[in-house]
Phi, psi and omega in degrees: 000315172316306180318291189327314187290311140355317168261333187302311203273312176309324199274321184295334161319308172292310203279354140332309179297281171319300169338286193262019151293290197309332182263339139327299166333293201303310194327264190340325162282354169256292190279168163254184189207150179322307212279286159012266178335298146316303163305303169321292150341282219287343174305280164332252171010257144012279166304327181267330152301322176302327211265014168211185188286189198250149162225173187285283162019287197276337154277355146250040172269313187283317152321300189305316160313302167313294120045274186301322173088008168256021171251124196250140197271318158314139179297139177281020162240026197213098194308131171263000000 
C-alpha cells in the first residue's frame, strides 16, 4: 500500500512542478517579473562592461556570480 502512495505523492509532485513551470511561462509574457527584471540589468550591464576595460569590481562580481549559481552563462531569451 505504501508503495501504491509513494507514486501517488511523486506524480502529484510532478505535475504540480509542471503546472507551475506552465503558469509561470504563461505569467511572465504578460507581466514582468524579478527574474525578467533581472535579466534585463544584468543584459545592460553586460553591454557596458564590453565597452570598457576590465575592472577588479567587475570580475569580481562575475565570480561572485558563478559562485551563487544565480548567473545564467546562455542568453536568457534563449531556454535551457
Amino acid at each position: 500500500m505504501t508503495h501504491y502512495l509513494d507514486i501517488l505523492a511523486l506524480l502529484w509532485f510532478l505535475i504540480c512542478w509542471g503546472g507551475y513551470t506552465w503558469y509561470s511561462k504563461k505569467r511572465a509574457q504578460t507581466h514582468p517579473c524579478l527574474s525578467n527584471s533581472l535579466d534585463l540589468y544584468r543584459e545592460d550591464w553586460m553591454r557596458v562592461m564590453l565597452k570598457r576595460e576590465n575592472r577588479i569590481a567587475d570580475t569580481s562580481g562575475v565570480y561572485c556570480g558563478f559562485n551563487s549559481g544565480g548567473y545564467r552563462i546562455v542568453s536568457p531569451r534563449i531556454p535551457f
